[in-house]
MDTraj code that builds the backbone (N, CA, C; nanometers):
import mdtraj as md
import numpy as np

residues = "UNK UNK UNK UNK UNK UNK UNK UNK UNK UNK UNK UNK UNK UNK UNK UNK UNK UNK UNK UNK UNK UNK UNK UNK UNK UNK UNK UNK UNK UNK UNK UNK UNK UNK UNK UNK UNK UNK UNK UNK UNK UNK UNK UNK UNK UNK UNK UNK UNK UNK UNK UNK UNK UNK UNK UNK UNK UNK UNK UNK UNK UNK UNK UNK UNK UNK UNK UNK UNK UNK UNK UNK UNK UNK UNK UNK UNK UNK UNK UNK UNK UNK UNK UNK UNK UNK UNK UNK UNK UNK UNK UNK UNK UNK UNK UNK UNK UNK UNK UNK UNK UNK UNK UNK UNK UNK UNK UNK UNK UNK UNK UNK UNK UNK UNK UNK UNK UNK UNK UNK UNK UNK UNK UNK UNK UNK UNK UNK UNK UNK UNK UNK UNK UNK UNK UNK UNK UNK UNK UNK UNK UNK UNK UNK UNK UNK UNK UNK UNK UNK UNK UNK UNK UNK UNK UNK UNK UNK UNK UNK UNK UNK UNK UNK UNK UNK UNK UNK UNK UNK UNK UNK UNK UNK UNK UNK UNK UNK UNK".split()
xyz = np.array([
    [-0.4772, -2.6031, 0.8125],
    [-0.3916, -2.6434, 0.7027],
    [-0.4102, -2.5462, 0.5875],
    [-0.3202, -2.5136, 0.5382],
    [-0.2854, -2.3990, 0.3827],
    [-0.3473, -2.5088, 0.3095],
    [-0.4228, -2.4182, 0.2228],
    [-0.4640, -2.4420, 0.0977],
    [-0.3711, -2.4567, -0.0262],
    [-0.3413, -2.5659, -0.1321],
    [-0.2350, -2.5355, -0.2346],
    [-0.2326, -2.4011, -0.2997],
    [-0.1559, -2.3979, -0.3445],
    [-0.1836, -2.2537, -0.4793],
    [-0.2867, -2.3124, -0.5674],
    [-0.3450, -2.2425, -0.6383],
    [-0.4642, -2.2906, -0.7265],
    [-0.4720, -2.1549, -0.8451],
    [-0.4495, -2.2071, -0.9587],
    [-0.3933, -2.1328, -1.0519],
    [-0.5476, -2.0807, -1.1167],
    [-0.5268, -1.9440, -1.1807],
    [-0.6255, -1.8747, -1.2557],
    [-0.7284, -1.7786, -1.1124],
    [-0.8310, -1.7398, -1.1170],
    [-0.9345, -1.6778, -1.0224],
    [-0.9775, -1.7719, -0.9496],
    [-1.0303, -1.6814, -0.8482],
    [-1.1439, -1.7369, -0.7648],
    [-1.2644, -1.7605, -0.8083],
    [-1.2929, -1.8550, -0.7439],
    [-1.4344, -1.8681, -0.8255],
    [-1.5435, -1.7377, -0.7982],
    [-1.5131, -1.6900, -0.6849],
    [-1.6091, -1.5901, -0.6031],
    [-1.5196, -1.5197, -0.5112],
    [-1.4877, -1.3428, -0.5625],
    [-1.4103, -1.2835, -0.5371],
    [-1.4977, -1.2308, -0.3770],
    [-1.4637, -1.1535, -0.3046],
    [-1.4503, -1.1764, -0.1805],
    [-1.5768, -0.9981, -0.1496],
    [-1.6511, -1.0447, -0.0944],
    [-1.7603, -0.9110, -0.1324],
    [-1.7688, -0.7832, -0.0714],
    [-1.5861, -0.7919, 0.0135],
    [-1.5910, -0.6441, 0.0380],
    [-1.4688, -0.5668, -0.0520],
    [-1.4697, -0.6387, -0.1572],
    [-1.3648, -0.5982, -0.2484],
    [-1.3950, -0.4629, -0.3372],
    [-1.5209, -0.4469, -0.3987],
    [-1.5546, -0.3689, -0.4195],
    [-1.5448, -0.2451, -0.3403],
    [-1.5873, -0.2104, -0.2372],
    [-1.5778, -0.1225, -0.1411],
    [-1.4376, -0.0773, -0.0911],
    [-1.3591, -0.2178, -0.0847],
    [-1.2354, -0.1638, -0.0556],
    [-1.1319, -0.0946, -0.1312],
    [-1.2263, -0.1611, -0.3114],
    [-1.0780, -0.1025, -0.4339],
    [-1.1437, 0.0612, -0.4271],
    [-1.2269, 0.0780, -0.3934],
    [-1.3044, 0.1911, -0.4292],
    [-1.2033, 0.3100, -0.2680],
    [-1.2139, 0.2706, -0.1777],
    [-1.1278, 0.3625, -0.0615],
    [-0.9385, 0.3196, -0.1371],
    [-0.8762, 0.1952, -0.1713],
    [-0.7980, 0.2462, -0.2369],
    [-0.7383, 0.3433, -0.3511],
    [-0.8495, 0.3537, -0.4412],
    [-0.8860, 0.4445, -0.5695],
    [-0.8944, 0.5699, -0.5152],
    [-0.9683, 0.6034, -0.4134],
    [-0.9646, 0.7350, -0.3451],
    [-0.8459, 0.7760, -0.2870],
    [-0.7840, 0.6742, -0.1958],
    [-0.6492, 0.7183, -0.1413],
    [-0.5412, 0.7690, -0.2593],
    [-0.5483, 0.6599, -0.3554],
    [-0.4684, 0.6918, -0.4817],
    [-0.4663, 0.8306, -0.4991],
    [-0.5744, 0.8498, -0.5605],
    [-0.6185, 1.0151, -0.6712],
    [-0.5931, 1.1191, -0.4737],
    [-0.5911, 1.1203, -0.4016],
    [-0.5185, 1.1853, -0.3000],
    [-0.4266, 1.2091, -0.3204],
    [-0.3278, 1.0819, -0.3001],
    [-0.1910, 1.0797, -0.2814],
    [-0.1380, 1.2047, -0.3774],
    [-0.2006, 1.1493, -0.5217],
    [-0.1326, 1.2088, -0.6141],
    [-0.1917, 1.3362, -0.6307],
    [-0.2561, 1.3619, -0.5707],
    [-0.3199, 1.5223, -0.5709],
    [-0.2468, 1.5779, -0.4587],
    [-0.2341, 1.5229, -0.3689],
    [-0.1377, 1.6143, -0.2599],
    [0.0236, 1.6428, -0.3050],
    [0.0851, 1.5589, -0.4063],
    [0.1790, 1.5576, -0.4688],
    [0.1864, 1.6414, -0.5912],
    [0.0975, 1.6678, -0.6648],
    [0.0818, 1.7596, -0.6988],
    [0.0653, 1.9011, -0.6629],
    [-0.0369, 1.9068, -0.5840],
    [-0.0337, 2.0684, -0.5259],
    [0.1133, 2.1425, -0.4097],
    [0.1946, 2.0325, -0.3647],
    [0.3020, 2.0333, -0.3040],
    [0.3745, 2.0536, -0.4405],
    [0.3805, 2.0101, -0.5469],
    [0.4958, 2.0454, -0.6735],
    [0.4800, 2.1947, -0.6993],
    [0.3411, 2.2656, -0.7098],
    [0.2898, 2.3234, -0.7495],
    [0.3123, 2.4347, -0.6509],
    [0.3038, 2.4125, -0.5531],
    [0.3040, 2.5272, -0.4186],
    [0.3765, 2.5525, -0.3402],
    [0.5099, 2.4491, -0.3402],
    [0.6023, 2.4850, -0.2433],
    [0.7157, 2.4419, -0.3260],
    [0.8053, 2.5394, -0.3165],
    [0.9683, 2.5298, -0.3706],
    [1.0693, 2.3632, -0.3182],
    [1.1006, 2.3459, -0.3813],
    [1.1936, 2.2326, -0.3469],
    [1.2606, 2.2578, -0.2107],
    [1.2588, 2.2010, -0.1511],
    [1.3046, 2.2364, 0.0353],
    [1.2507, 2.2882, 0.0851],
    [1.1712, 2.3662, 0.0775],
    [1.1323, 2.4466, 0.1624],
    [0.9847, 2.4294, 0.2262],
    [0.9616, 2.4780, 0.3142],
    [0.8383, 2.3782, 0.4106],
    [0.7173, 2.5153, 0.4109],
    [0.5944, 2.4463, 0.4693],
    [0.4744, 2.5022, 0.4567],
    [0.4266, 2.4664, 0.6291],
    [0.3512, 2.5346, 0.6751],
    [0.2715, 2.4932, 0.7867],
    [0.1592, 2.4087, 0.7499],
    [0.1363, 2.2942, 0.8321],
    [0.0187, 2.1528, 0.8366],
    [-0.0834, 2.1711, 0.9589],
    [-0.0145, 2.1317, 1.0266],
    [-0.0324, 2.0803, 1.1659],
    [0.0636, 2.1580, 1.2214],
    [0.0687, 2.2939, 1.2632],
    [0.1805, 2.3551, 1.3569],
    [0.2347, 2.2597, 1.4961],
    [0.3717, 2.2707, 1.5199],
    [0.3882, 2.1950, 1.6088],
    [0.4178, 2.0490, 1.5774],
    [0.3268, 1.9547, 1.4997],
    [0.3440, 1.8780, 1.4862],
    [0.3969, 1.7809, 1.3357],
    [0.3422, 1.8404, 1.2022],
    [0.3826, 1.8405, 1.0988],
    [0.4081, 1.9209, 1.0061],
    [0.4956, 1.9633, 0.8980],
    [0.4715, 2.0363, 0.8086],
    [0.5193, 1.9816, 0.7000],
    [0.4255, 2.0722, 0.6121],
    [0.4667, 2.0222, 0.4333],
    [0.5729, 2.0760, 0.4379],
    [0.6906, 1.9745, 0.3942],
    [0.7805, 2.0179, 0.3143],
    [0.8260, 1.9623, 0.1717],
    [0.8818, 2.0085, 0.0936],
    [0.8701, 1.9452, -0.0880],
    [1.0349, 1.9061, -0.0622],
    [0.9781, 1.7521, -0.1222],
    [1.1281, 1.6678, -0.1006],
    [1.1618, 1.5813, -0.2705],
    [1.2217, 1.5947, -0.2965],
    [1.2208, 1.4605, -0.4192],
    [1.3180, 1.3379, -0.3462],
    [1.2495, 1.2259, -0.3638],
    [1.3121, 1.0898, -0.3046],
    [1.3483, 1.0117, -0.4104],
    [1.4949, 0.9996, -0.4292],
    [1.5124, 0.9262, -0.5229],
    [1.5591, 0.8109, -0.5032],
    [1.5093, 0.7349, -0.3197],
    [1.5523, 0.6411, -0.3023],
    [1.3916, 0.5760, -0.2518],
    [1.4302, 0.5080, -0.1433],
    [1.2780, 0.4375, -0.0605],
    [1.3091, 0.5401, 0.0744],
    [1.2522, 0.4056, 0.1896],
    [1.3099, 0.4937, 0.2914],
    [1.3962, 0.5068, 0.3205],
    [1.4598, 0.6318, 0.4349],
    [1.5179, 0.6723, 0.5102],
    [1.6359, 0.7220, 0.3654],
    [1.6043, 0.7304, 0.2403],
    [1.6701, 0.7441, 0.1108],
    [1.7678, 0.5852, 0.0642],
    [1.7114, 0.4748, 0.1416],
    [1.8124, 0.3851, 0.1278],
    [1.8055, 0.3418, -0.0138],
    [1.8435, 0.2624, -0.1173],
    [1.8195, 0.2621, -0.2251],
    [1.8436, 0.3694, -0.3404],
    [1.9200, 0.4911, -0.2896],
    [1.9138, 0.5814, -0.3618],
    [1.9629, 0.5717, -0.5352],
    [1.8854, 0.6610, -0.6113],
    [1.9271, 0.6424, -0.7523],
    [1.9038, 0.4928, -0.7670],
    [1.8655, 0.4165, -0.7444],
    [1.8409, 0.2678, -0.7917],
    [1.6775, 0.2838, -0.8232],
    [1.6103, 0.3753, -0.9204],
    [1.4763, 0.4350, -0.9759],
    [1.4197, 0.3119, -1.0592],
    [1.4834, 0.1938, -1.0967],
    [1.4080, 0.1371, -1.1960],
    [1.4056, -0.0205, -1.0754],
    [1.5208, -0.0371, -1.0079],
    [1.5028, -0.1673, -0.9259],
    [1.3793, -0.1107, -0.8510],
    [1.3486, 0.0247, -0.7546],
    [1.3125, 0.0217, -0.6893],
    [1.1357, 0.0286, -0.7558],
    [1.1336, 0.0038, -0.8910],
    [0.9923, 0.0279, -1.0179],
    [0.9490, -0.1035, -0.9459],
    [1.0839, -0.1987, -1.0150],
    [1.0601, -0.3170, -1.0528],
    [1.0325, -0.3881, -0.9018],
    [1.0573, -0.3860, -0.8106],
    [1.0192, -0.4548, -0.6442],
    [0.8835, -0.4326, -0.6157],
    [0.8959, -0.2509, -0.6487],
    [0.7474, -0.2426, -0.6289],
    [0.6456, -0.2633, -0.6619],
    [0.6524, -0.2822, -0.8298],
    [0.5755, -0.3424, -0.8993],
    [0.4971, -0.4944, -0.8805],
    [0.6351, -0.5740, -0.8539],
    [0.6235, -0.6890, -0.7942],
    [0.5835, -0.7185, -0.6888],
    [0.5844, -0.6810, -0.5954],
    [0.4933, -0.7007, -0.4718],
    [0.3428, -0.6492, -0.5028],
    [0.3103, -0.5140, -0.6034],
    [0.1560, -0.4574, -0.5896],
    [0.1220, -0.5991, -0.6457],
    [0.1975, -0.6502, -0.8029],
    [0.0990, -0.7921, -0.8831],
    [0.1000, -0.8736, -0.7649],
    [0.1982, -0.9174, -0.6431],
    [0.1638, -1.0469, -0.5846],
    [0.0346, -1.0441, -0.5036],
    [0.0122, -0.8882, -0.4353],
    [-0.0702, -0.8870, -0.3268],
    [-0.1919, -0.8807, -0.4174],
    [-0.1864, -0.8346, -0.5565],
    [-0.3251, -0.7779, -0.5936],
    [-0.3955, -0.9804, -0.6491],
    [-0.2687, -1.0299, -0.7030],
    [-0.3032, -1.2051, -0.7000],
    [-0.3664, -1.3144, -0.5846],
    [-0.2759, -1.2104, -0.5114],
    [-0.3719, -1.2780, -0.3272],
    [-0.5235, -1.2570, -0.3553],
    [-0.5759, -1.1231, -0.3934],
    [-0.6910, -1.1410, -0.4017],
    [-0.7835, -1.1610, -0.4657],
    [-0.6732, -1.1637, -0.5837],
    [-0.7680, -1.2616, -0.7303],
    [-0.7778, -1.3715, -0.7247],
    [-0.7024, -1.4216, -0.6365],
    [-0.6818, -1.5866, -0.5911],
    [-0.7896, -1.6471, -0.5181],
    [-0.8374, -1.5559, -0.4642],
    [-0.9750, -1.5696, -0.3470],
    [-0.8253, -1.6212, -0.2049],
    [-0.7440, -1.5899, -0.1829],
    [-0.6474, -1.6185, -0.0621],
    [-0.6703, -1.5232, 0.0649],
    [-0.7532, -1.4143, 0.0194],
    [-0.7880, -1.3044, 0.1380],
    [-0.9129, -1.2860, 0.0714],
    [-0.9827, -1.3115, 0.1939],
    [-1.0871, -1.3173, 0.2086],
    [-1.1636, -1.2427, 0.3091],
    [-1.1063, -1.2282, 0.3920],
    [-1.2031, -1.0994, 0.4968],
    [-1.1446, -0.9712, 0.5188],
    [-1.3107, -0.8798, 0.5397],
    [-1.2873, -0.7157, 0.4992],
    [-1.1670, -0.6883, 0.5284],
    [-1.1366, -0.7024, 0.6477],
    [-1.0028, -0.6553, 0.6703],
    [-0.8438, -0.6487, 0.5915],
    [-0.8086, -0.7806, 0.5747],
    [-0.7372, -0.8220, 0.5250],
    [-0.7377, -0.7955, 0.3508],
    [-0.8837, -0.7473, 0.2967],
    [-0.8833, -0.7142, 0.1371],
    [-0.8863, -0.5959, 0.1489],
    [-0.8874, -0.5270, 0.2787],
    [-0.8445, -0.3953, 0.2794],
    [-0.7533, -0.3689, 0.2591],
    [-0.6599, -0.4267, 0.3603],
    [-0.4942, -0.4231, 0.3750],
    [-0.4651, -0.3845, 0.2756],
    [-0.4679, -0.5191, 0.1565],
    [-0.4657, -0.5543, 0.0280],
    [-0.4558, -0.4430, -0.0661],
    [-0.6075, -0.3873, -0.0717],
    [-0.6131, -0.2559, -0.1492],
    [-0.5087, -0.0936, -0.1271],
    [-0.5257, -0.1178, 0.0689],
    [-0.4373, 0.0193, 0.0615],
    [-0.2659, -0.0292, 0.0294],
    [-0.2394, -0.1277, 0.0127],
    [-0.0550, -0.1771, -0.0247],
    [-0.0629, -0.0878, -0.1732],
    [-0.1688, -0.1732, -0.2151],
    [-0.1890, -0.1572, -0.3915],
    [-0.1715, -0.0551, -0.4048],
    [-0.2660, 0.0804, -0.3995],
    [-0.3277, 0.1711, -0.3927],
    [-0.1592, 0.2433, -0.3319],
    [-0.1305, 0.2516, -0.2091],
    [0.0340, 0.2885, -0.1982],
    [0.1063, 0.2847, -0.2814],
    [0.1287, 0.1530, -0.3275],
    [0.2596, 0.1146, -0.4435],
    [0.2249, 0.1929, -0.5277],
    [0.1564, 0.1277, -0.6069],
    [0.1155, 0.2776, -0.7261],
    [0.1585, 0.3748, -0.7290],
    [0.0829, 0.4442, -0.6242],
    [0.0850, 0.6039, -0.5956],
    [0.2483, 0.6296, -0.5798],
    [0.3474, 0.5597, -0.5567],
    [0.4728, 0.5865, -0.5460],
    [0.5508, 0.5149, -0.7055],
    [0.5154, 0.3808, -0.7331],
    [0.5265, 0.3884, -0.9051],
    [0.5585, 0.4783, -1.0152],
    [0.3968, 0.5522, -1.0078],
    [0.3420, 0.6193, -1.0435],
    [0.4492, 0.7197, -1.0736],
    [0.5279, 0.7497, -0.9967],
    [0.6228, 0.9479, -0.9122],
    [0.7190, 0.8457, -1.0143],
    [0.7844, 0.7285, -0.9898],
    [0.9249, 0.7089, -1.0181],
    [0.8950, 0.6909, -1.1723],
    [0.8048, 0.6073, -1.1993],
    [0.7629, 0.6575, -1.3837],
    [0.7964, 0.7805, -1.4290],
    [0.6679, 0.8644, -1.3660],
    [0.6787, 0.9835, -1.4243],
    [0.7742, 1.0497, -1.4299],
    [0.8551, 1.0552, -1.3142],
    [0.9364, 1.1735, -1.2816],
    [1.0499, 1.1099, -1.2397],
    [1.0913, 0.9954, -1.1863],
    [1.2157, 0.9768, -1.1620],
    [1.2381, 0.9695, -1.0504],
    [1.1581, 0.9969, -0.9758],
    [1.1534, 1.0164, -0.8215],
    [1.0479, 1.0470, -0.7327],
    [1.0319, 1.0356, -0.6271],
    [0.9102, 0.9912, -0.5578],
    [0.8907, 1.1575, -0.4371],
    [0.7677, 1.1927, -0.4390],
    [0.7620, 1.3301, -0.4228],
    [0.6822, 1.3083, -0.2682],
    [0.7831, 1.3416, -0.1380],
    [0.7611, 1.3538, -0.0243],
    [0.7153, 1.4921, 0.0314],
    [0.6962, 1.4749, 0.1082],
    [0.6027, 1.6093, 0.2135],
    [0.5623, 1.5924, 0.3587],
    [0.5654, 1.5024, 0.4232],
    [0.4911, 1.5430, 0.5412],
    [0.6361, 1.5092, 0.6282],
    [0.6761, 1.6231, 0.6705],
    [0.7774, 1.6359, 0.7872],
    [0.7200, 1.6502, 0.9295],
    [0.7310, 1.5213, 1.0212],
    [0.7067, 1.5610, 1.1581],
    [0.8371, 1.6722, 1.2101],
    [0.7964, 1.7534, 1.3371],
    [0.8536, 1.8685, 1.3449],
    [0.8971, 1.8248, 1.4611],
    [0.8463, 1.7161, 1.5591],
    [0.9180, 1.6833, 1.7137],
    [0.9865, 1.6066, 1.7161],
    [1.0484, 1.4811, 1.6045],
    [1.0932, 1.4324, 1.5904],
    [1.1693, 1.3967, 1.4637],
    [1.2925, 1.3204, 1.4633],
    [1.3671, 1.3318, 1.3079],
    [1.3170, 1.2097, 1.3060],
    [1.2570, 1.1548, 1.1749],
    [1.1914, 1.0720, 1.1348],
    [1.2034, 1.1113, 0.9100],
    [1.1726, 0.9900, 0.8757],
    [1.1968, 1.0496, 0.7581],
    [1.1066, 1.1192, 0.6838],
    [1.0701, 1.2163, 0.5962],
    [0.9732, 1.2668, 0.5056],
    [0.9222, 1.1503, 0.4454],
    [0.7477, 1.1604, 0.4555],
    [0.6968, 1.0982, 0.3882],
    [0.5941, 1.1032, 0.2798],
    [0.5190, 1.0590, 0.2111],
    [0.3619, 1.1161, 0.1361],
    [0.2530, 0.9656, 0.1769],
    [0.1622, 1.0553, 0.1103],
    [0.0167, 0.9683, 0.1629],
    [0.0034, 0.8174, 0.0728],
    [0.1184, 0.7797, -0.0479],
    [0.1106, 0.6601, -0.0511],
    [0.1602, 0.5727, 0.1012],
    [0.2572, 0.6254, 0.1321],
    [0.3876, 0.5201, 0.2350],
    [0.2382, 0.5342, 0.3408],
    [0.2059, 0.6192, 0.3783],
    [0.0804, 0.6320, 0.4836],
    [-0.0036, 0.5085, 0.4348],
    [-0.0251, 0.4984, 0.3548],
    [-0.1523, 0.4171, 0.2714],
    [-0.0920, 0.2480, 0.2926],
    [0.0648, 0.2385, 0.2452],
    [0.1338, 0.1312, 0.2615],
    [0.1278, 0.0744, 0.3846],
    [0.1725, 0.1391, 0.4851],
    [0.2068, 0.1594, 0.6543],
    [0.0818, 0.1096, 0.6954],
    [-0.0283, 0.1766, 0.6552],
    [-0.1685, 0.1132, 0.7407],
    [-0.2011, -0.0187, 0.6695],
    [-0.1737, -0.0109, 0.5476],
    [-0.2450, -0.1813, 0.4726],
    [-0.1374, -0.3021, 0.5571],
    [-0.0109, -0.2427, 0.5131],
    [0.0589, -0.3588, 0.6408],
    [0.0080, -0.3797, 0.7774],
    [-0.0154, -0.3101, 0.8400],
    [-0.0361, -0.3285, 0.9891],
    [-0.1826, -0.4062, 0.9837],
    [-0.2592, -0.3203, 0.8946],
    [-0.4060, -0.4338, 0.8736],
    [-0.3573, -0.5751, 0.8079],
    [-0.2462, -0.6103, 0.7534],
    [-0.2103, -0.7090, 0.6759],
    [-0.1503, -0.7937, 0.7900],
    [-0.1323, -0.7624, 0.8801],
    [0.0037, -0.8185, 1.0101],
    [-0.1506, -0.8609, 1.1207],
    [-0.2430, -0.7550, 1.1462],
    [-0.3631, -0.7643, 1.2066],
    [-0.4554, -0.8651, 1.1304],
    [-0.5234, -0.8503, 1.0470],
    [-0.5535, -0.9719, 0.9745],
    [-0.5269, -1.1478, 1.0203],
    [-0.3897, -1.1505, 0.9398],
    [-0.2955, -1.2630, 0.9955],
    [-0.3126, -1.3166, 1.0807],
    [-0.2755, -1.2604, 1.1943],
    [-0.3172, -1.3049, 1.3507],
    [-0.4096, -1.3412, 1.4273],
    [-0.5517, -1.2136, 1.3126],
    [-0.6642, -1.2361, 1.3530],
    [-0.7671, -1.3699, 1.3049],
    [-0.7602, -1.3517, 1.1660],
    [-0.8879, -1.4256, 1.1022],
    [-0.7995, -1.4786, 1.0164],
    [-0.6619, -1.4845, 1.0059],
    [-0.6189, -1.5660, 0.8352],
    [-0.6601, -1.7474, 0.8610],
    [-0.6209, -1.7606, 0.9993],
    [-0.6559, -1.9092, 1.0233],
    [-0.7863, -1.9542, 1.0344],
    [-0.8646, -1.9043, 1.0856],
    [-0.9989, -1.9183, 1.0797],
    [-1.0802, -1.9042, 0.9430],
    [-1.0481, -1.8198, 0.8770],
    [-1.0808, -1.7867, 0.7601],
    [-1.0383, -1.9522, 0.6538],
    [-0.9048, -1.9889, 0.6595],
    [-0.8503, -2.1533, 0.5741],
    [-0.9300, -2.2391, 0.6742],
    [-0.9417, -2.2711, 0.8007],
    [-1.0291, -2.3524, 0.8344],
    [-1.1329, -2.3431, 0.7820],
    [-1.2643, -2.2618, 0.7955],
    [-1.4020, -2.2322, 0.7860],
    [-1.3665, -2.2669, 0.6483],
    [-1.2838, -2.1937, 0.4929],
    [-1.2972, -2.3112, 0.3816],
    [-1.2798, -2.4183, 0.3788],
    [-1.2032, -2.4906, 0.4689],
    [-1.1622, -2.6744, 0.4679],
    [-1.2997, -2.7433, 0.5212],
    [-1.3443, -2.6719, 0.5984],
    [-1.4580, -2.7872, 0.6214],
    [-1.5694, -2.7241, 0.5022],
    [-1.5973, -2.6628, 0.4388],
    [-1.6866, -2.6040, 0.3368],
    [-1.6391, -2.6380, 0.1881],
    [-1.6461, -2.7598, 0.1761],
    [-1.6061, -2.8181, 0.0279],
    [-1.4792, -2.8339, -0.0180],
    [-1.3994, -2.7709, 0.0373],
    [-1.2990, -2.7906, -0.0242],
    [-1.2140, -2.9507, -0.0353],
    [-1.1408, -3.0209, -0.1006],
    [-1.0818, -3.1305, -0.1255],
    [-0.9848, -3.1442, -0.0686],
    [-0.9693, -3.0732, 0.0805],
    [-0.8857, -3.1093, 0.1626],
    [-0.8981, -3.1091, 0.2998],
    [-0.9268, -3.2123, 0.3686],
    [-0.9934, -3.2519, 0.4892],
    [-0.9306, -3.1203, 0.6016],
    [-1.0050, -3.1239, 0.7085],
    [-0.9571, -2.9850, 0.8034],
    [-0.8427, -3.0349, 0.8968],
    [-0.7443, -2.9744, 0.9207],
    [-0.5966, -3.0108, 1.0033],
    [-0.6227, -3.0421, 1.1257],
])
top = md.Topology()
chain = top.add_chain()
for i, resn in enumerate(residues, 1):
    res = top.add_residue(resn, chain, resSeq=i)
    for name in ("N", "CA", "C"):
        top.add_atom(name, md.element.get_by_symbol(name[0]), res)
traj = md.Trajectory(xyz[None], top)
């Protein structure tokens, strides 16, 4: 059985949180360092060797999400994103995720959003680079990477431990008998 919403913090934030804001914080200052030295080093269109064969830098400005859908819509696409980093980052102020995994997830969404925020603040648009070369797929950067894996740990999670995790609190004090 779900727990109600329960307004304000957790009483006791979740103890691989630390560790995890700390690999999101790192992914962050990446992202935006690889976005930088791509502004810095390669001409608008034009591509760099990565991974021969398989990826290359190329310098893109995205002024949409993916696949460019959303295009020129720079402040809705602020405001969604924004809104989802506060809900997920409330999940875990909430004490609602609770295992490593899942406050991982958590951190790399955060830590993503941002890092793409961040581009449409500053600049208006969101600064792509990694072109696979065997396939047409869309240009991406190391936030959407960062996004892409916290979901799949967020989808993994879920399946794995989210239920076990609300049980193991229902029988451990909580004021609502176990389902």
């Amino acid at each position: 059985m779900r727990r109600p919403f329960r307004k304000g913090l957790a009483k006791e934030l979740p103890a691989s949180l630390p560790a995890s804001a700390i690999v999101g914080l790192a992914i962050l200052t990446l992202d935006q360092m690889v976005k930088e030295y791509v502004t810095a080093h390669i001409p608008l269109g034009e591509s760099r060797p990565f991974l021969p064969g398989f990826v290359e830098l190329r310098a893109l400005h995205n002024y949409g999400a993916a696949w460019s859908s959303f295009s020129g819509m720079r402040w809705l696409l602020t405001i969604a994103t924004s809104a989802i980093v506060l809900w997920v980052l409330s999940l875990l102020l909430r004490g609602r995720v609770r295992h490593p995994v899942g406050v991982l997830a958590c951190c790399l969404i955060i830590a993503g959003g941002l890092g793409n925020i961040f581009d449409r603040i500053r600049l208006g648009y969101v600064v792509d680079m990694f072109c696979f070369q065997f396939i047409s797929f869309p240009i991406f950067n190391v936030a959407d990477m960062c996004i892409d894996a916290g979901v799949a740990l967020g989808v993994l999670y879920y399946y794995r431990w989210f239920d076990k995790d609300n049980a193991r609190e229902a029988n451990h004090g909580t004021d609502h008998p176990p389902a």
